[in-house]
N, C-alpha and C positions, 0 to 999 in steps of 0.2 A: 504493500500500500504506500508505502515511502515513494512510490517513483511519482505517484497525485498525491504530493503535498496537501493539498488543499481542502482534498477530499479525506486524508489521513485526520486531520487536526477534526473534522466533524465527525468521524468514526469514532475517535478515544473521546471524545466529549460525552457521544451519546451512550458508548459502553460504560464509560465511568459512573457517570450519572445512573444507568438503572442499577448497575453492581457496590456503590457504594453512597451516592447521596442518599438523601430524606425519602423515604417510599412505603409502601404499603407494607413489604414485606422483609420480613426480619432477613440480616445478614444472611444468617445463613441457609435460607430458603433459595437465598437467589443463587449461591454459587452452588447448591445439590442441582436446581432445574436446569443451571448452565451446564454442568457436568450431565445431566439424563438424559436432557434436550425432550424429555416430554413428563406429560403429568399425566398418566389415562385413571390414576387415585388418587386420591389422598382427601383430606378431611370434607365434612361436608360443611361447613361452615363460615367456607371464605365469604369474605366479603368483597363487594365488585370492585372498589379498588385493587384489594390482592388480586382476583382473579386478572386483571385487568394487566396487572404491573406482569402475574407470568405470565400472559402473552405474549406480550412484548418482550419479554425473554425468551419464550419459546420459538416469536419467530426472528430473530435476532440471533442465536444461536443455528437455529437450520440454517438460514440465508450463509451463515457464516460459514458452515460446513460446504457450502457450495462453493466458495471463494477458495477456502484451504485444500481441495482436494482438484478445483480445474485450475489452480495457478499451481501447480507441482510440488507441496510445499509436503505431502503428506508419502513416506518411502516407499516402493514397489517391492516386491519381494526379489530375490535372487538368489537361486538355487546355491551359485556359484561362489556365495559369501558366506562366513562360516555364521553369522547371527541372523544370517537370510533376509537381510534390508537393505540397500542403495539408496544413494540419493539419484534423484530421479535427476537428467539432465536433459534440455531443451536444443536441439542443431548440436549438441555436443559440448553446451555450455553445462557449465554445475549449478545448482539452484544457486549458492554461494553467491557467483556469479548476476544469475537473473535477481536476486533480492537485490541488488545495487546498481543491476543492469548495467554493468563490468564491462568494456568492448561488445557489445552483442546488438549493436543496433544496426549492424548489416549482416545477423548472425544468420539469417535464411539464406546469404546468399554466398554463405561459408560453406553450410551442411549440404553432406551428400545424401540428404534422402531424395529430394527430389530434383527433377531439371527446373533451369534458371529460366528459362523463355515459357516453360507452360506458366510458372506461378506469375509470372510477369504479365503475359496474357491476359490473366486472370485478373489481375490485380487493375489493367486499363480496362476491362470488358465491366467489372465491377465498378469504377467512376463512369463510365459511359449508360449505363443503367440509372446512373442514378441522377446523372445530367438529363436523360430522358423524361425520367418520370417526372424531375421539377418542370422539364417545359411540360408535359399532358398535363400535370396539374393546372398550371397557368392559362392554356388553354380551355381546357373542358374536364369540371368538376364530375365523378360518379353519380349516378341516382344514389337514393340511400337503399333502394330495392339490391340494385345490382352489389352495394358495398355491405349491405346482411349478406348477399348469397355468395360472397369471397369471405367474410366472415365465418360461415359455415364450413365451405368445404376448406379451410385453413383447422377449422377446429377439431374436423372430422379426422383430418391426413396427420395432425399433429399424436392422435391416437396409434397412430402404426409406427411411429417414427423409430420408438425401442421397444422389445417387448421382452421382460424378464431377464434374464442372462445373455439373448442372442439379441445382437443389433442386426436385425432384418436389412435395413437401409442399405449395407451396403455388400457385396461380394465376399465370401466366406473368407477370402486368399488374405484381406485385407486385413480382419483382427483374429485371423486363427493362431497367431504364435502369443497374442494376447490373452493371459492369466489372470482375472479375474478374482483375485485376493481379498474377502473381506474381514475384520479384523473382529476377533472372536468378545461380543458384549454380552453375551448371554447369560454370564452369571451376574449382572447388573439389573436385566429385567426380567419382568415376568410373561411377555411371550414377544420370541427373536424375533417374529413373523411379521409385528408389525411395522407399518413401512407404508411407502408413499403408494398410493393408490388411483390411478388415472380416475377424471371427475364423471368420469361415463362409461360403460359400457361399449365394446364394440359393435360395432353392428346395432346401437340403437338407430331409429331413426330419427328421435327429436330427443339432441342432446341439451342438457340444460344448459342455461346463461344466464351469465353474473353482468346483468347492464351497467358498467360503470355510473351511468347517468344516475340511475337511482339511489346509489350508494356511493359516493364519492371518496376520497379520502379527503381533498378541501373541505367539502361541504359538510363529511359527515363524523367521518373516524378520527380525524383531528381533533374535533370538538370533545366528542365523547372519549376519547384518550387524556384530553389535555384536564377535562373537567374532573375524572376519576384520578388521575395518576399527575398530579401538576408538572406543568414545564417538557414532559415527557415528549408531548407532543411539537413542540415548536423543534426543539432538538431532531428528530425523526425528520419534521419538517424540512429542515434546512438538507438534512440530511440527503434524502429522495430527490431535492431540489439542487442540490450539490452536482453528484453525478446525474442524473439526467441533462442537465444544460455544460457538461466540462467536455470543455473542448481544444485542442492545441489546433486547428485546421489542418492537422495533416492526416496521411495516409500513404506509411510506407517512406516515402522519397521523395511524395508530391506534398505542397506546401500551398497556405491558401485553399484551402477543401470548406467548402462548407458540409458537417457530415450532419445535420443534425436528422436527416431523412434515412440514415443509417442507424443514429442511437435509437431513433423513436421506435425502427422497427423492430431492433433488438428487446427493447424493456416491451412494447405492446407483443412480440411475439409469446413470452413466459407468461402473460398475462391472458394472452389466447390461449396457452397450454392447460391453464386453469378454469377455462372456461369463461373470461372476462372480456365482454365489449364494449368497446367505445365508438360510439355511432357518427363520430364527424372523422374516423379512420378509415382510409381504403387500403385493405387489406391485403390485397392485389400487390404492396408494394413489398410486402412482406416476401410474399412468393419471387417475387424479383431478386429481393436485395441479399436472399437468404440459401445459398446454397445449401444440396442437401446433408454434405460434411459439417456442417455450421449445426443447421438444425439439430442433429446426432448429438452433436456435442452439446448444446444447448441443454436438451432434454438428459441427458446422461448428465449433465453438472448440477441441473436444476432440481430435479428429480431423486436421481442414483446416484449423488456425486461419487460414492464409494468405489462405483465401477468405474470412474473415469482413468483414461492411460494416456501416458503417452503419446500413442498414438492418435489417440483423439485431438489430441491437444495441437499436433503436428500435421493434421489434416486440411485444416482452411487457412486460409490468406496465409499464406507460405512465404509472403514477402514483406506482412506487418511485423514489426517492433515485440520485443515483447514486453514495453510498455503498453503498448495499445493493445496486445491481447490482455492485460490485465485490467488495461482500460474495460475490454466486453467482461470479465470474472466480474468488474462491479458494478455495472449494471443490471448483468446476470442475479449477483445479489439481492441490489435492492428493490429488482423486480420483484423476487421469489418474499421476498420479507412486506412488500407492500401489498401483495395477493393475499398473504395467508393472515394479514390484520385486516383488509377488506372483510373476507370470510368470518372473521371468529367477532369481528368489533359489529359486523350487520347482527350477528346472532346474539351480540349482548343486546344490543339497539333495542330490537324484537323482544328479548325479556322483557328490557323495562317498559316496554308500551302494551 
């Protein structure tokens, strides 16, 4: 997080603050939920402030788990080491390395995984998408008919993208040497099984949705955070508000980028994962700007960060920074942290009414 200064100095603010200022709940409630990362028991007699403050710990900790595990911070296993842990290294850089972002800002174009001209390619055909879609915007707006029915079928395809241990999306050859290691918590809780759960079935035919509009986080979760749990809120605030609008204009080697048609669809994409719309969103751009290695990984970070490798990691824009890929890890985050207080802060709303 050091390499977004900016963005660093509102993270330790807003962790500080629920783990040690003035709060609902006792010291040491906060650092067991931090350490659980869930509550499916415990007493029946919280009150809505508690209940309130651990959510906000609970989604503050997953979010988090998404970041420590797609930014390489968390060891792979290795036969070949007698304690069977490595540090994971990125083009052949050492995490070391990538935490300080050491010589590694032409480190794509050092590694031999891939060829130099496809990811470059890739890398022009990607601002050329995205130069287009600003002009058809400019041009001529969606109906909201046709921007529901890219809404849908984004919701629907976001459901096949992983499923369980195998990643469907791509070619067996691609993550067959990849070992899926997860690290044994099960004398911690009382059932291993539970785990993140896609919001719909497959093969429904009318999956549900979470219309941003009618639950907002300005309009609605802020208020009801800030009022139960003080200050909590404005922090969060700033937070979400942080990274979604940070920006350096670049991209890779080009300078002057405006990317903000790229953050948007990054953070609205996990928010689609969840089943979350926003009806002045065409969705369509998503499908554009989001290859299908991206999405993979998105969903594997956001989701299963556990499973996340390597290779995922080394799969799209081959020729960004890996500041900027840490750039998508926090977005990725505080997507994933602003979905799951949408959901739980609507369901307090509903109590109290």
């Amino acid at each position: 997080m050091s390499l977004h200064t900016q963005y660093l100095e509102s993270f330790l603010r807003s962790q500080f603050y629920m783990l040690r200022m003035d709060g609902p709940l006792p010291l040491p409630y906060r650092h067991y939920i931090a350490i659980m990362k869930l509550v499916k028991t415990g007493e029946n007699n919280w009150s809505l402030p508690e209940l309130v403050h651990a959510v906000v710990l609970l989604a503050h900790y997953h979010a988090l788990a998404s970041f420590v595990f797609g930014s390489g911070i968390n060891p792979e296993r290795d036969p070949e080491i007698s304690n069977g842990f490595r540090l994971i290294s990125v083009n052949n850089f050492c995490v070391c390395d990538l935490a300080n972002d050491n010589n590694i800002e032409n480190a794509s174009l050092t590694g031999n995984n891939f060829g130099i001209v496809d990811s470059l390619s890739e890398l022009e055909a990607l601002m050329e998408r995205m130069k287009r879609l600003q002009e058809e915007r400019e041009d001529e707006e969606a109906s909201q008919e046709e921007m529901t029915t890219r809404f849908e079928k984004e919701k629907k395809e976001s459901l096949f993208v992983v499923s369980g241990d195998t990643f469907h999306s791509f070619p067996h050859s691609d993550f067959e040497d990849d070992m899926i290691v997860t690290s044994d918590v099960s004398r911690y809780i009382e059932d291993p099984g539970f785990g993140y759960e896609d919001f719909a079935r497959r093969g429904e035919e009318h999956l549900p949705t979470f219309r941003a509009q009618d639950y907002t986080w300005e309009n609605h979760g802020f208020s009801l955070v800030n009022r139960l749990y003080s200050d909590i809120g404005h922090l969060l605030d700033e937070k979400f508000r942080m990274v979604y609008n940070l920006t350096y204009n670049t991209m890779a080697t080009h300078e002057d980028v405006d990317t903000t048609t790229l953050r948007r669809a990054l953070f609205n994409y996990v928010h689609c994962m969840f089943g979350i719309r926003y009806d002045d969103y065409d969705y369509g751009e998503v499908n554009q700007l989001l290859e299908r290695s991206l999405k993979v990984y998105i969903k594997t970070v956001t989701c299963y960060p556990e499973r996340t490798t390597k290779r995922m990691y080394d799969s799209y824009w081959r020729q960004f920074k890996h500041s900027e890929k840490v750039h998508v890890n926090l977005l990725l985050m505080e997507a994933r942290m602003q979905a799951e207080l949408l959901y739980a802060l609507r369901a307090i709303t509903r109590h109290l009414t």
